[in-house]
C-alpha positions as a printed NumPy array, in Angstrom:
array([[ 46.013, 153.75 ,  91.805],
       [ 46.571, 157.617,  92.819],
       [ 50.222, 158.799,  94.51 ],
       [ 48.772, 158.157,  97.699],
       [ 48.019, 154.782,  97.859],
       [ 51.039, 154.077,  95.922],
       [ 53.19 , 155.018,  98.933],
       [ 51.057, 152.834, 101.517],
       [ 51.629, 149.86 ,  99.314],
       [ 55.658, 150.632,  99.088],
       [ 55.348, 151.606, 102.611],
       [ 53.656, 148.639, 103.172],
       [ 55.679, 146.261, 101.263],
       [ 58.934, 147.205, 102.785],
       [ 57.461, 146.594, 106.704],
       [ 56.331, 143.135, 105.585],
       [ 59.962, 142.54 , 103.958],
       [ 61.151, 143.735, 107.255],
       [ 59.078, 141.665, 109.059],
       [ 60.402, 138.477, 107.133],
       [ 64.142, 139.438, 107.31 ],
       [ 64.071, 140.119, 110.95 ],
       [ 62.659, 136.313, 111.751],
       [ 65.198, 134.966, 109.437],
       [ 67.829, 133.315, 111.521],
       [ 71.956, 134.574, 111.624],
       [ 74.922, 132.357, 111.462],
       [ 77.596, 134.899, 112.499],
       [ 78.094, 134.401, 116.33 ],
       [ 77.679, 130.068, 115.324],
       [ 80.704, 130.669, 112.841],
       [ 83.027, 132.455, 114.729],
       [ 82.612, 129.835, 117.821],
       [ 82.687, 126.831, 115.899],
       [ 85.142, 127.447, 112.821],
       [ 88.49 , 126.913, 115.124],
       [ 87.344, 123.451, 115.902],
       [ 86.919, 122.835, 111.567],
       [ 89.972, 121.369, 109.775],
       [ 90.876, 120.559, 106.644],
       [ 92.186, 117.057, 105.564],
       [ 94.602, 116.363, 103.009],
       [ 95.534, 112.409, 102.432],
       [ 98.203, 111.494,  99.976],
       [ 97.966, 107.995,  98.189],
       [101.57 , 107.571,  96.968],
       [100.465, 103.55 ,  95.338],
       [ 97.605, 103.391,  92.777],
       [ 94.414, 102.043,  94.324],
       [ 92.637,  98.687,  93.99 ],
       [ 91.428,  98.102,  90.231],
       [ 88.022,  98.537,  89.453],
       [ 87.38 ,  97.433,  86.52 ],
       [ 84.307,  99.397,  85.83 ],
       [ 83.914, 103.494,  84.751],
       [ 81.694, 105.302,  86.657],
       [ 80.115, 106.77 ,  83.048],
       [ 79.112, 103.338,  81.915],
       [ 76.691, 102.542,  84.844],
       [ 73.258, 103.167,  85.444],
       [ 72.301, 106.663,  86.367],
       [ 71.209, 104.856,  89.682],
       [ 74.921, 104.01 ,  91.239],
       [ 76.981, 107.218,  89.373],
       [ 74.237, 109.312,  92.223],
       [ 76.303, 107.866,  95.178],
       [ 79.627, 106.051,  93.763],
       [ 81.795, 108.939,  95.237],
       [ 85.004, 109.813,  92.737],
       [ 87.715, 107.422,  92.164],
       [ 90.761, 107.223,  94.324],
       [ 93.75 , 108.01 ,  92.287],
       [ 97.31 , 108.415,  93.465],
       [ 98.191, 112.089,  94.71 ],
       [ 96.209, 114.352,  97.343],
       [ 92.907, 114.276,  98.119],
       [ 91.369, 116.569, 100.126],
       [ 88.318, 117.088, 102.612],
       [ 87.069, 118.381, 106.033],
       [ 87.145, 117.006, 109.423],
       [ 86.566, 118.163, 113.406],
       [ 88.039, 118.23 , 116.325],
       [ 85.938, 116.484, 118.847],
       [ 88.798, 116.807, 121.636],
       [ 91.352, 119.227, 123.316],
       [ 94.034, 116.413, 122.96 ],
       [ 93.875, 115.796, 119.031],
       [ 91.195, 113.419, 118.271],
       [ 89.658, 113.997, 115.02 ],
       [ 86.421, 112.922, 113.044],
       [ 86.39 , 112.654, 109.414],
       [ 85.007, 110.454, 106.654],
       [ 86.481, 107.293, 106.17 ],
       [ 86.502, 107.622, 101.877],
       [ 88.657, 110.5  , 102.752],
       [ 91.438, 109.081, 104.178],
       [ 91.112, 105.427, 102.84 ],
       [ 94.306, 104.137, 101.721],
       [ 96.156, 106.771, 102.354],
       [ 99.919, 107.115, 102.987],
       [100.152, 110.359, 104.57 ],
       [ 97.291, 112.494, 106.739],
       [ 97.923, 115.92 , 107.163],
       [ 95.587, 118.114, 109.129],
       [ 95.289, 121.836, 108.507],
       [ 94.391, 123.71 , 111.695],
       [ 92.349, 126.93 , 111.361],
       [ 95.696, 128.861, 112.611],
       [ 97.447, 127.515, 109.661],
       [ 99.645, 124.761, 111.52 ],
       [100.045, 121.666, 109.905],
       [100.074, 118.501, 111.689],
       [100.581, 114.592, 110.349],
       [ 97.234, 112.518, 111.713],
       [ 97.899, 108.981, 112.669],
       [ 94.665, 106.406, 111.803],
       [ 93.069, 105.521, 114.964],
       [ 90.822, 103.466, 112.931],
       [ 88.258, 103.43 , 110.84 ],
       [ 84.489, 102.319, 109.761],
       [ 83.863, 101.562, 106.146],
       [ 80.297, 100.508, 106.646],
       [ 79.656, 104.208, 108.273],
       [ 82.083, 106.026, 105.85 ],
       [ 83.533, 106.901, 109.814],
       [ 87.468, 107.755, 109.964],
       [ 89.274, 108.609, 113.462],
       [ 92.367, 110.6  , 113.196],
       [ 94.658, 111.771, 116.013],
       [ 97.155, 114.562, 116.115],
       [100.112, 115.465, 118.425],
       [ 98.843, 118.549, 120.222],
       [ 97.139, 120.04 , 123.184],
       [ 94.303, 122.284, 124.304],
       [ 92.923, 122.826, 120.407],
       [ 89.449, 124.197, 120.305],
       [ 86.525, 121.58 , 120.259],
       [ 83.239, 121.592, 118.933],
       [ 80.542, 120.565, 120.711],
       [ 78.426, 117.727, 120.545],
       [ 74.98 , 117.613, 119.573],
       [ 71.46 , 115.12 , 119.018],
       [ 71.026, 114.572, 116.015],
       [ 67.472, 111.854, 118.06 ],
       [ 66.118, 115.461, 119.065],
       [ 66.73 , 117.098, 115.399],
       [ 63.916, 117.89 , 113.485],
       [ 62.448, 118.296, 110.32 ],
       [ 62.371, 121.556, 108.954],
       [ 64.998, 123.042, 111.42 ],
       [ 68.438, 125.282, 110.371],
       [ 71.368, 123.717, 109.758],
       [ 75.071, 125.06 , 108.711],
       [ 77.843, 123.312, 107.442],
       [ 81.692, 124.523, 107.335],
       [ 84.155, 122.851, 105.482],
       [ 86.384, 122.53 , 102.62 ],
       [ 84.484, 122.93 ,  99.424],
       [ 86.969, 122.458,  96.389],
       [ 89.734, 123.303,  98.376],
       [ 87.741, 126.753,  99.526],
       [ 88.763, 126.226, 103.715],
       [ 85.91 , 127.464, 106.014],
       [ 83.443, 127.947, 103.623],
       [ 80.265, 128.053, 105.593],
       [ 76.421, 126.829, 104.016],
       [ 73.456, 126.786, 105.064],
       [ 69.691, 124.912, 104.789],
       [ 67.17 , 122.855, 106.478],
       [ 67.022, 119.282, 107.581],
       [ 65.014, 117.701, 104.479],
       [ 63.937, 114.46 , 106.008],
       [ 65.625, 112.024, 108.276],
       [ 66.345, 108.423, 108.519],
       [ 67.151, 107.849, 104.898],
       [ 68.151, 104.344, 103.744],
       [ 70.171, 105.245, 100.002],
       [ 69.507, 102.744,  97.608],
       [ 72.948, 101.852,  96.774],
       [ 73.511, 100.537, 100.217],
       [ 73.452,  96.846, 100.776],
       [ 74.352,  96.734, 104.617],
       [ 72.991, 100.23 , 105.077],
       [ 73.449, 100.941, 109.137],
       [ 73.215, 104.628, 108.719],
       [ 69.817, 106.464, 108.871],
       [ 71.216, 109.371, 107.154],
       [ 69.927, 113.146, 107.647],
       [ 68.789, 114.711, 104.709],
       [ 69.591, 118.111, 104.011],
       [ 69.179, 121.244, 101.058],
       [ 72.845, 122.27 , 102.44 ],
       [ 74.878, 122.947,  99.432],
       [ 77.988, 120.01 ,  99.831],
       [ 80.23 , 119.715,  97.47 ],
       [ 83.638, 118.01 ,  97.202],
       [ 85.683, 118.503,  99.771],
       [ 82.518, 119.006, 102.086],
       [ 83.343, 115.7  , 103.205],
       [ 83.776, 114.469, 106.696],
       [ 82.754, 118.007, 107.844],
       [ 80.275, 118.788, 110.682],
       [ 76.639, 119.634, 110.27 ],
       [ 75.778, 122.419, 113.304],
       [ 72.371, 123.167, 114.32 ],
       [ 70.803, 126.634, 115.126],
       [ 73.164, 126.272, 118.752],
       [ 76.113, 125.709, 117.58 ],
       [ 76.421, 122.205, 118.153],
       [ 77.438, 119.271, 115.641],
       [ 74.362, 117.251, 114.479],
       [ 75.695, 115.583, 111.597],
       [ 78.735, 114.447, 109.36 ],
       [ 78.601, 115.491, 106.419],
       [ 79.068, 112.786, 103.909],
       [ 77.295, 111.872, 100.645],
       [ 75.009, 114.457,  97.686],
       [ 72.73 , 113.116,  95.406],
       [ 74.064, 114.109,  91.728],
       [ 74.056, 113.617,  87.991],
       [ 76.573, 116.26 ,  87.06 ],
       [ 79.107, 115.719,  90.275],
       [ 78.486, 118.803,  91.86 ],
       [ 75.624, 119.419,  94.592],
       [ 71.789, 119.83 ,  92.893],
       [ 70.023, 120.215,  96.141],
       [ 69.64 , 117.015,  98.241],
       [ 73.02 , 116.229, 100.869],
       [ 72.946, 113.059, 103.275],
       [ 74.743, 113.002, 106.556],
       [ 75.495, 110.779, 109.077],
       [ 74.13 , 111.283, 112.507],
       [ 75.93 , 112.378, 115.066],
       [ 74.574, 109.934, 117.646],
       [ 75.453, 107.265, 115.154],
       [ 79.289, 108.785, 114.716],
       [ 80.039, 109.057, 118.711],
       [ 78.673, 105.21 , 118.609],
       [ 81.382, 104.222, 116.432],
       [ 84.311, 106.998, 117.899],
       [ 83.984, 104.673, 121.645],
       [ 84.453, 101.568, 119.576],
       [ 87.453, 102.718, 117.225],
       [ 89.012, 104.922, 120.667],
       [ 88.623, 101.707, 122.562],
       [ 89.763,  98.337, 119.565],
       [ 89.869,  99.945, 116.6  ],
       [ 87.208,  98.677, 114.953],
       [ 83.526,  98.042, 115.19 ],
       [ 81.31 ,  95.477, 115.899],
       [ 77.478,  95.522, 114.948],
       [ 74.709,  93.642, 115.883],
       [ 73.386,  90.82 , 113.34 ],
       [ 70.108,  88.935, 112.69 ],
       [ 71.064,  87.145, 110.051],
       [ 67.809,  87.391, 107.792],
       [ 66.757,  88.735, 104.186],
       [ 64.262,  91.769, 104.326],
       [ 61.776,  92.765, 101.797],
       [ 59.493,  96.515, 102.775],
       [ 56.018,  95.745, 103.343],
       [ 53.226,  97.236, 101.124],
       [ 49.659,  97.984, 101.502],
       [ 48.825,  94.6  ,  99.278],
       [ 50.768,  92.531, 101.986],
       [ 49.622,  95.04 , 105.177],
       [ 46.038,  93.855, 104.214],
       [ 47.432,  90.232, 103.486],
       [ 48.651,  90.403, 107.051],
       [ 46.087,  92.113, 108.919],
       [ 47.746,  94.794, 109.228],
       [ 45.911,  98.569, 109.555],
       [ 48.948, 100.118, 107.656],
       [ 51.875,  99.047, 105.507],
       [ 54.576,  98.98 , 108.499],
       [ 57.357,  96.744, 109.633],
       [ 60.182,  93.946, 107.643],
       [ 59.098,  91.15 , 106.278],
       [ 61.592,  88.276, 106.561],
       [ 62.148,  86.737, 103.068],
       [ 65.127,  84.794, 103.923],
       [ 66.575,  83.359, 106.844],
       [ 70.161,  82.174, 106.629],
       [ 70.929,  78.953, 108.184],
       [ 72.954,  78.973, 111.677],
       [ 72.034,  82.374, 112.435],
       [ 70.351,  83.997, 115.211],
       [ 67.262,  84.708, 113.606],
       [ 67.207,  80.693, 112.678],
       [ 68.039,  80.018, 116.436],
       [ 64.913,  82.414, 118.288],
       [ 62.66 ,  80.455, 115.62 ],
       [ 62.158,  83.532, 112.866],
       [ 60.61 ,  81.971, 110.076],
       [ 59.631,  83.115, 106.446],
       [ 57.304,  85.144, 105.98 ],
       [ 56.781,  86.541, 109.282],
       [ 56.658,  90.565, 109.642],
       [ 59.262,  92.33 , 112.554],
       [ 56.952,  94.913, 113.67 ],
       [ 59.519,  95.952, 116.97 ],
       [ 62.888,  95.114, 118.023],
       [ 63.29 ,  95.702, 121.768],
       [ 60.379,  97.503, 121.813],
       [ 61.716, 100.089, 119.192],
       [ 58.75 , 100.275, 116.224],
       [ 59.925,  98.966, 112.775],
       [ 58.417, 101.525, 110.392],
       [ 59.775, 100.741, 107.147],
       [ 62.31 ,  97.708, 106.706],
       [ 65.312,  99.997, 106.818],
       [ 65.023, 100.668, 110.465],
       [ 65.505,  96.94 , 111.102],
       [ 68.733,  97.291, 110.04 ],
       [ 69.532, 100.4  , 111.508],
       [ 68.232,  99.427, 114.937],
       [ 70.059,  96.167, 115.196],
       [ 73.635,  97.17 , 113.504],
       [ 73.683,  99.4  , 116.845],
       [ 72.731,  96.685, 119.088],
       [ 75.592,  95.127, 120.756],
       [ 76.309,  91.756, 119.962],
       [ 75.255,  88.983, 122.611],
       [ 72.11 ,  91.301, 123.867],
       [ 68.78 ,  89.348, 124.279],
       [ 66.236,  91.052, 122.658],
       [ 62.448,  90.519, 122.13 ],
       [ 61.121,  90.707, 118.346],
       [ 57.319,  91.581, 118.313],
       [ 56.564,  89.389, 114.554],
       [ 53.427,  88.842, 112.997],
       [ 52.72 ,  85.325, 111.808],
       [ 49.414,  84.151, 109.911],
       [ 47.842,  87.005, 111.226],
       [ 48.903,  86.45 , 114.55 ],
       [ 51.015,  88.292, 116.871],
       [ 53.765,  86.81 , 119.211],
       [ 56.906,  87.859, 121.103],
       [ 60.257,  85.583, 120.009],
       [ 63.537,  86.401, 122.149],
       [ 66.634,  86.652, 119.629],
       [ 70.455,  86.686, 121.079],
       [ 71.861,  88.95 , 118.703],
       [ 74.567,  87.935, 116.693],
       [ 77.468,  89.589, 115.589],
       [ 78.39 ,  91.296, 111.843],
       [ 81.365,  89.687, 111.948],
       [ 79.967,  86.433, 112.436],
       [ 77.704,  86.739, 109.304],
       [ 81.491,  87.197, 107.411],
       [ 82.925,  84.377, 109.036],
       [ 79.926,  82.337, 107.702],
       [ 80.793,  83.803, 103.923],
       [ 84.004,  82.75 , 104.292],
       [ 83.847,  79.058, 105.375],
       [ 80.361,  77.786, 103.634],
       [ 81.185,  75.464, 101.422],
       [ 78.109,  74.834, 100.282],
       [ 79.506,  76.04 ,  96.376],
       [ 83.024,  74.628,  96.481],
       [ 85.362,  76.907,  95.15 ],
       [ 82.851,  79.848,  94.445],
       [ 83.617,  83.358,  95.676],
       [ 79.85 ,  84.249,  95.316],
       [ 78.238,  81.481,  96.569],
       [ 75.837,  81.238,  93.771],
       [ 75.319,  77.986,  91.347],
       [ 73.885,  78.769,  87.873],
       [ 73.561,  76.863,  85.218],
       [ 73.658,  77.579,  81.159],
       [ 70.112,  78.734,  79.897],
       [ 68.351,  76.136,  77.716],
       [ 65.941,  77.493,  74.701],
       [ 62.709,  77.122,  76.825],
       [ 64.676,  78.345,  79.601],
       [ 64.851,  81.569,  77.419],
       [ 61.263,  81.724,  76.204],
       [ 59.919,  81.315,  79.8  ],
       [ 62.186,  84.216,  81.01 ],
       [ 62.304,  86.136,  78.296],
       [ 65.965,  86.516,  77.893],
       [ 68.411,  85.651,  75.1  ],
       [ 71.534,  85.622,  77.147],
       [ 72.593,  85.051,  80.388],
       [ 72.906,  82.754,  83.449],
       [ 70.29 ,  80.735,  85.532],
       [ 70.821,  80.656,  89.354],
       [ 69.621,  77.268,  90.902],
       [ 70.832,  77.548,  94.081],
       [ 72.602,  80.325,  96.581],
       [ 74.406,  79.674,  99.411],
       [ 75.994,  81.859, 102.58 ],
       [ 78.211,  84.199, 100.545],
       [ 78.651,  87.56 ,  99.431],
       [ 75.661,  86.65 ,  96.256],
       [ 73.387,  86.045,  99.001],
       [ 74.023,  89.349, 101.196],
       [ 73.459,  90.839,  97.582],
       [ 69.974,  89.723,  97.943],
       [ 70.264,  86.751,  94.477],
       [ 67.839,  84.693,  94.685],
       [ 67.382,  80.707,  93.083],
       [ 65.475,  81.732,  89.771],
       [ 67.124,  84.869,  88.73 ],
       [ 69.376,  85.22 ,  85.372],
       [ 72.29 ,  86.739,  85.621],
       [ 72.846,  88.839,  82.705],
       [ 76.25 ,  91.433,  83.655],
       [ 78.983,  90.858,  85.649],
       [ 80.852,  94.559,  86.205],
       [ 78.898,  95.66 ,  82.975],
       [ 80.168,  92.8  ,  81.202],
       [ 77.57 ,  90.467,  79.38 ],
       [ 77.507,  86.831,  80.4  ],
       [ 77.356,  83.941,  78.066],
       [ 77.424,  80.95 ,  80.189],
       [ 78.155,  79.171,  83.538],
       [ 82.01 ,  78.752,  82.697],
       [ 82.193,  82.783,  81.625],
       [ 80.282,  83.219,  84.696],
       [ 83.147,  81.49 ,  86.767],
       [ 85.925,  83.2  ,  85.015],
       [ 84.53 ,  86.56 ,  85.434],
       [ 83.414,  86.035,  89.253],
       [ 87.549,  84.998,  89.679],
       [ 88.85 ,  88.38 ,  88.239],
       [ 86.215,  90.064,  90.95 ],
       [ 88.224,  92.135,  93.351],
       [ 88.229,  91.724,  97.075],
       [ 86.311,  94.805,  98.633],
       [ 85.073,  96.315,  95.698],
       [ 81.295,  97.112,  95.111],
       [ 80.677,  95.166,  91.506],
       [ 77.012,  96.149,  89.822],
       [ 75.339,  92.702,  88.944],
       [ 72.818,  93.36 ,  86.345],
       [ 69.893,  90.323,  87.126],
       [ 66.605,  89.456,  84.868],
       [ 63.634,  88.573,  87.653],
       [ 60.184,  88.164,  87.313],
       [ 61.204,  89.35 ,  83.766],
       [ 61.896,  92.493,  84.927],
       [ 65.835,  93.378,  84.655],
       [ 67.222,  95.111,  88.012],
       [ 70.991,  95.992,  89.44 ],
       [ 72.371,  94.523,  93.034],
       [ 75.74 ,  95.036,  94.246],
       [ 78.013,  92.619,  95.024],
       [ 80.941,  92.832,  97.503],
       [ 83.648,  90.096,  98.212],
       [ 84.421,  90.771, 101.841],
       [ 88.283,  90.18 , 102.485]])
């Protein structure tokens, strides 16, 4: 190449670089409007938490992603926003649980002590409240009308680093994580670096408004490696009426076991594409039971809302208030057919936990019984216990099933039906427990939770 047509090529090269620079988008003017509104959390635990008698480093790689870090006594610290001139303020709720003392750090350096409105464990949701007037606001966004592919910033409280401002693109949305049992979030997925201390912080789009919380990262080394979930701001203003107005919330419940439909059962079905939940269980005295939902059939809408994948089942109905008539568009033998459901409520699923006594004197629910030696050859297992039958309780929501073995109990091995029952005793009330379960001969984790 001569001197000549070196130059055009630099020349060149640098109006193309231009060219991309001057289309890339600029966060200034966002920051400096919607910073004032960002706080930072601090919530001292003065009493050690509830035991867990698990270490994070001894389970699978699958639940260390999204088990977020123990609570230990002292400070802990993460972000929140004001969503009011008169002191209301959104956080998560794993930021504040337990605590003793809230104290919110206002962008002008006062220092306030929050009082719990109330809070949302199911939507990692926290609403705090402050003694002052005419604070700056942020303002409210869609996170129905976000979309793929579009700029996003975060501010928060990386570390202990106030105001630290990132930025990305929404990855995906409606995420289901796979650690979630009663998952009624459809989480936005972002490539915004979060970090500790990100959480409970907003997620702005491109106008300055608040999209998302910021809540969860995927991770194997505790720090952010490039995928962040957070919770939808539609979702979060759902629960802020309900915790303003009782303090607590109430979701909508069918009262059936789901299962995602694949292209084996779409063709099964007669269906043109895998799409909808397929009902796998039905608990007795629940709604679904009532409106006639049977085994086996396939939700394909819910109040005329589509049911892609089985995940938006349970997203769609947990914001359904409870007592609503709704019509469920099922597939049954091929055939299609409208069923009208009154929708239950969460709550009444818990109540049913708590007062089966199906299993006397079983926190779980679950009956097993010791494995005999063809018992063993037929599953191929050498330890563990068989489950003959499950009843409403906390082993059912955990999605146990009559036939599986039962091998771990909180990562320790089980032997047989009496050290089943004295391990399930020593199980903690509101505490996530990994169960480790041989099915199909194939070995798989659930989660089990003992709802106080």
């Amino acid at each position: 190449m001569n001197r000549s047509c070196w130059l055009v090529a630099v020349v060149c090269f640098t109006c193309s670089a231009n060219g991309a620079s001057a289309e890339l988008p600029q966060f200034a003017e966002l920051v400096k409007r919607a910073s004032p509104a960002v706080v930072n959390i601090r919530a001292t635990r003065n009493r050690p938490p509830r035991q867990n008698r698990f270490n994070n480093e001894q389970l699978p790689e699958f639940f260390r992603r999204f088990l977020p870090p123990p609570q230990t006594p002292g400070p802990a610290a993460g972000s929140g926003f004001i969503i009011s001139t008169d002191g209301y303020i959104l956080t998560n709720n794993h930021v504040v649980e337990s605590a003793d003392e809230i104290i919110v750090a206002l962008s002008d350096r006062r220092e306030k002590e929050a009082v719990l409105v109330g809070a949302d464990p199911l939507s990692d949701l926290a609403l705090l409240k402050i003694d002052a007037k005419n604070l700056p606001v942020v303002e409210i966004g869609s996170s129905e009308t976000l979309e793929v592919g579009e700029w996003v910033v975060a501010i928060g409280s990386p570390f202990g680093f106030e105001h630290s401002v990132t930025q990305g693109i929404v990855s995906a949305k409606g995420r289901s994580l796979p650690y979630a049992r009663d998952n009624y979030v459809p989480f936005i997925q972002t490539d915004v670096a979060i970090n500790p201390g990100n959480s409970g912080g907003p997620l702005f789009n491109l106008e300055g408004k608040v999209v998302g919380i910021n809540s969860q990262i995927f991770t194997r080394s505790g720090g952010y490696m490039g995928l962040s979930f957070a919770i939808p701001i539609d979702v979060a203003m759902e629960v802020v009426a309900q915790l303003k107005d009782k303090g607590f919330v109430s979701r909508g419940w069918l009262g059936v076991g789901l299962q995602q439909v694949d292209r084996e059962l779409a063709e099964a079905y007669g269906l043109d594409r895998p799409s909808g939940a397929l009902i796998r269980e039905v608990f007795a005295d629940s709604p679904a039971e009532s409106a006639g939902i049977q085994v086996g059939d396939i939700i394909l809408e819910f109040n005329g809302k589509s049911i892609d994948l089985s995940s938006d089942l349970q997203h769609i109905v947990g914001r359904t208030r409870a007592g609503t008539m709704a019509s469920v568009l099922i597939v049954r033998e091929r055939e299609r057919k409208t069923l009208i459901i009154k929708v239950g409520s969460r709550e009444d699923s818990d109540e049913l936990a708590r007062t089966s006594t199906s299993v006397p004197g079983n926190l779980l629910g679950i009956e097993v019984g010791d494995l005999s030696r063809e018992d063993r050859n037929r599953l191929g297992v050498d330890k563990g216990v068989l489950v003959r039958r499950v009843s409403v309780g906390p082993g059912r929501r955990a999605g146990i099933r009559r036939g599986d073995v039962i091998t771990t109990i909180n990562s320790q091995w089980v032997e047989s039906s009496r050290e089943f029952e004295t391990l399930i005793q020593d199980l903690a009330v509101n505490v996530a427990v990994p169960v480790r379960i041989v099915r199909d001969q194939r070995p798989q984790f659930l989660v089990i939770k003992i709802v106080q």
